[in-house]
Structure formats: C-alpha cells, structure tokens
C-alpha positions as CSV (number, residue, x, y, z in Angstrom):
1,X,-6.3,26.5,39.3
2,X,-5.1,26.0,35.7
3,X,-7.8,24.2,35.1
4,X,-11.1,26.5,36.8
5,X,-9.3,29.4,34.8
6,X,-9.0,27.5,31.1
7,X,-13.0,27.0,32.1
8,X,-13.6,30.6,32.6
9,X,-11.8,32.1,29.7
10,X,-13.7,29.1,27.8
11,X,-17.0,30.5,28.9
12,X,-16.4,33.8,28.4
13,X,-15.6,33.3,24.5
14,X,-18.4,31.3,24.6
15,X,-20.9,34.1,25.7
16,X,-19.1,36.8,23.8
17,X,-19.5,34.4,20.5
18,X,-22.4,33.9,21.7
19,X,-24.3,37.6,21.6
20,X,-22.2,38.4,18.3
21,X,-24.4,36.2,17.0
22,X,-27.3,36.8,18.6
23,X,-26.8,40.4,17.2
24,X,-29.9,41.2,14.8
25,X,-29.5,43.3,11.8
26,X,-31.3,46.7,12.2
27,X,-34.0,47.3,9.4
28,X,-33.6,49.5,6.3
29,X,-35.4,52.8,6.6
30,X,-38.7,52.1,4.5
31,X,-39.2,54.0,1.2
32,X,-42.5,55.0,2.5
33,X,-42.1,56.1,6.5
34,X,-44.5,56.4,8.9
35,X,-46.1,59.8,10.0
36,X,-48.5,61.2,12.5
37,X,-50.7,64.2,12.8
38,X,-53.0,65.7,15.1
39,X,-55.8,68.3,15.8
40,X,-55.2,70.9,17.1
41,X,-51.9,71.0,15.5
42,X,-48.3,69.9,17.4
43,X,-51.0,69.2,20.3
44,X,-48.2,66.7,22.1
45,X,-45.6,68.9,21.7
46,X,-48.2,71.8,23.1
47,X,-49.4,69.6,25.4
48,X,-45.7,68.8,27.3
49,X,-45.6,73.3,27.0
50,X,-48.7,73.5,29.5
51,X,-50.0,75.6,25.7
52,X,-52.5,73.1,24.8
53,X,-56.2,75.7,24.7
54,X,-57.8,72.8,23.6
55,X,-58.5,69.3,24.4
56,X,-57.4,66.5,21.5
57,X,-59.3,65.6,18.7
58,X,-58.2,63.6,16.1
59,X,-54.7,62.1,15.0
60,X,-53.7,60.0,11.5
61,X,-51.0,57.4,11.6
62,X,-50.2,57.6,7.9
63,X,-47.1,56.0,5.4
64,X,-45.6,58.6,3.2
65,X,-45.0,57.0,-0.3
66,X,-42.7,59.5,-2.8
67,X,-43.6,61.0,-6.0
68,X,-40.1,60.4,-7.3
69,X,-41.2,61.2,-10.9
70,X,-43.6,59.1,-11.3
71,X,-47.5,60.3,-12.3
72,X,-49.5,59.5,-9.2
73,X,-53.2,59.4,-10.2
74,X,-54.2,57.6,-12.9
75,X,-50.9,55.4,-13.3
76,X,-49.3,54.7,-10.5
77,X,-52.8,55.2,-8.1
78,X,-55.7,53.5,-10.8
79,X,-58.8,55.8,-10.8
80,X,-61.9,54.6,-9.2
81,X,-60.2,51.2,-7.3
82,X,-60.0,51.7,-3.5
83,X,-56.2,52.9,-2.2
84,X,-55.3,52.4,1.4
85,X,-54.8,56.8,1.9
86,X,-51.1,56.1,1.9
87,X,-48.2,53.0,1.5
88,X,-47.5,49.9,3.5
89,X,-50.4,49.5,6.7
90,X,-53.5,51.5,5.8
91,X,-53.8,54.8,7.2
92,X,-55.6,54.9,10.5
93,X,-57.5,57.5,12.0
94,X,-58.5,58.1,16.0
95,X,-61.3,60.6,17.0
96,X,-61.1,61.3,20.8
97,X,-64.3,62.5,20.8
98,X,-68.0,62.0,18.7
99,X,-67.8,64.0,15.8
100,X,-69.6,64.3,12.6
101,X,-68.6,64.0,8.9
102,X,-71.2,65.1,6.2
103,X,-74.9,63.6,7.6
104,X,-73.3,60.8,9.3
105,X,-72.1,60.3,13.5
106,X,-68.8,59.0,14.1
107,X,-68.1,57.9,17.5
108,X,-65.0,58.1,19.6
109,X,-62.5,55.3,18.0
110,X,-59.9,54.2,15.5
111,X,-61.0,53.7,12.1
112,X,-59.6,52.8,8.6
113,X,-59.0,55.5,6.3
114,X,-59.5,54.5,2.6
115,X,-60.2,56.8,-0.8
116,X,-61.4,56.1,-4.4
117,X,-59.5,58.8,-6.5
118,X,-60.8,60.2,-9.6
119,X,-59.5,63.1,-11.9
120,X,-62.5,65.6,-10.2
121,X,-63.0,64.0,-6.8
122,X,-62.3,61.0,-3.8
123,X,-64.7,59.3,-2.2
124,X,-63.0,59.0,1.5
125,X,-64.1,56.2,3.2
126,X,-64.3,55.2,6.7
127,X,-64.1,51.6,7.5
128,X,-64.4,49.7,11.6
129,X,-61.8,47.1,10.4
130,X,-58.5,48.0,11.8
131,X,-54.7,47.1,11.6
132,X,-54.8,46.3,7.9
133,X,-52.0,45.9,5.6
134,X,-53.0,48.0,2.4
135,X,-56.1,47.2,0.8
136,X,-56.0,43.7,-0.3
137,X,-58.9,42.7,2.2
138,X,-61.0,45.6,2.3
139,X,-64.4,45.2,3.4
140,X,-67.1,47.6,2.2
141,X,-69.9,45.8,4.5
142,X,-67.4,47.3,7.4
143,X,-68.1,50.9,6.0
144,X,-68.9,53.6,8.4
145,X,-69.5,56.5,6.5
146,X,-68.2,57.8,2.8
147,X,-67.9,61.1,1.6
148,X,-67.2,62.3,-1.2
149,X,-65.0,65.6,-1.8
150,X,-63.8,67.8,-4.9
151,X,-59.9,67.5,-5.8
152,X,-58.4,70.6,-6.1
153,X,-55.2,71.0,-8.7
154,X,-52.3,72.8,-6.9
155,X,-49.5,74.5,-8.8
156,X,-46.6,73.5,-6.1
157,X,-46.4,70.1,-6.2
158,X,-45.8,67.8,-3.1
159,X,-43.2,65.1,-3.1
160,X,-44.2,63.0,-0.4
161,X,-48.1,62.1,0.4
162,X,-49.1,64.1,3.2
163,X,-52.2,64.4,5.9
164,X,-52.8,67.3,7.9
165,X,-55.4,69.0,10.2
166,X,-56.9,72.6,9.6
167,X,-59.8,74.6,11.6
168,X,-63.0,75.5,9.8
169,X,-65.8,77.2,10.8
170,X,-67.6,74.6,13.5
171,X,-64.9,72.0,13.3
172,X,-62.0,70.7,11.2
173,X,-60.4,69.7,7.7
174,X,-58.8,66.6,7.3
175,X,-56.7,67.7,4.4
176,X,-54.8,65.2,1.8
177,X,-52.3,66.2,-0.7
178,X,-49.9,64.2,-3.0
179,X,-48.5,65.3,-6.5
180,X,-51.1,68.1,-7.4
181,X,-54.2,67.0,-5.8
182,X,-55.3,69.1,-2.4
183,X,-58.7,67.3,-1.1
184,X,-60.6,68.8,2.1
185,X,-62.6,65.9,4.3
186,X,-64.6,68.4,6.6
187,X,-65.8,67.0,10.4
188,X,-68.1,68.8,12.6
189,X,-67.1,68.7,15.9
C-alpha cells in the first residue's frame, strides 16, 4: 500500500508542477486599446432594453492611441502619407446595410478605414482589404470609395483618438476627433 500511495502523491506533484507551469502570463494592457462604436448610438446596449427604434447600421472597431503631449498632425501623424484611422490593427468599419458616401454605393460589409491628414482636410478612404495590421501593406488598387472632408479646429482638446456616430439630415456622420481636429464623413442611408 506504501508503495500505490508514494505513486499517487508522486503524480499529484507532478500535475500540480505541472499546470504551474503551464500557467501563461496575462498580457499588458496596450497603450493604444481597442474600442467600438455603433449607429444608432449604444444600439447593443438598447438592443438587450427592447429600446432599440431602429434597426443597426454601422459599427467601427477602432485602437485608441494617446495624445500624451505629443503634437499629433504634422509630427507625430506626417501630413499627406496614409495612416491606418487609429493604432495597432487598422480601423475597420461594418455597414449592415447598402449605404452611400458622397457619389459612391457601398454595400453591406466590412471595410478598411484609412485617412490622409492635412492641416485643412482628410481624404477618408475605404479599402475591401480586411484584417490589416497598420498601413504597411496598403493597397490603393483595393480602394472603394475616397472622400475627402474639411478638418475643423476644436478648442477642447481630446486625449485619446476617438470615432463616433451622429444623425444628419437623410443618414449619418461618421465623426473622427484626436488633438484638435473634428472631421465629419457623411453616409446617406
């Protein structure tokens, strides 16, 4: 019995070493998280309150980079070179529906969301090529539509880079802010 017990106890240090080390170390919080937005507004959380008036029609899976003190456009963003709308993955966009920005028919899917800054306006692009880290391998040729839109200076200025939806007359803004830049990307629903 000494024996079948000396082999137990032998095992069970064994498996306990065992998943101590097979313990993984959790990942630091990024500088840069992840965030996601949606039109209409809160619509999950509206949604799961049987509030939701209307059906969904967009949402933004976006990294947040920081200001911390740094200038944003025109040092730490270059003017006119293509930037990924955001840090880490590039931004991605999902329309739930066909919709419309400027001349141009979107249909329902996920696209890229890229922008080429200047000090007076971006040129937003929207690009078919998906599940992209930053914009090292951007593709123009996979281009769906660009638009460009005016910057408008803010006085408040916004710490961490932010996408939100707003309601405009026949559809929505998507609206981008960082440091003291406000830009407007109108769809027609």
């Amino acid at each position: 019995m000494r024996g079948l017990s000396a082999i137990c106890v032998a095992l069970l240090m064994q498996f306990t070493t065992m998943g101590q080390n097979g313990q993984s170390k959790v990942p630091a919080m990024d500088k840069s998280p992840m965030d996601v937005s949606y039109y209409p507004v809160n619509y999950p959380i509206l949604k799961i309150q049987d509030k939701a008036n209307e059906p969904v029609v967009a949402r933004v899976v976006y990294s947040r980079p920081q200001k911390n003190g740094r200038l944003v456009f025109g040092e730490l963003l270059e003017y006119n070179k293509v930037w990924r709308l955001g840090a880490n993955e590039a931004t991605e966009i999902e329309f739930f529906k066909d919709v419309k920005i400027g001349t141009t028919k979107i249909k329902k899917g996920r696209y890229t969301l890229y922008c080429i800054p200047t000090p007076t306006q971006w040129t937003i692009i929207l690009n078919r090529d998906t599940d992209i880290w930053g914009a090292f391998k951007y593709d123009s040729k996979k281009d769906v539509v660009r638009q460009t839109v005016a910057v408008q200076k803010i006085t408040e200025l916004v710490e961490a880079f932010t996408i939100y939806f707003e309601k405009n007359n026949g559809g929505l803004n998507v609206v981008f802010t960082w440091d003291d830049d406000l830009v407007k990307l109108p769809v027609s629903l």
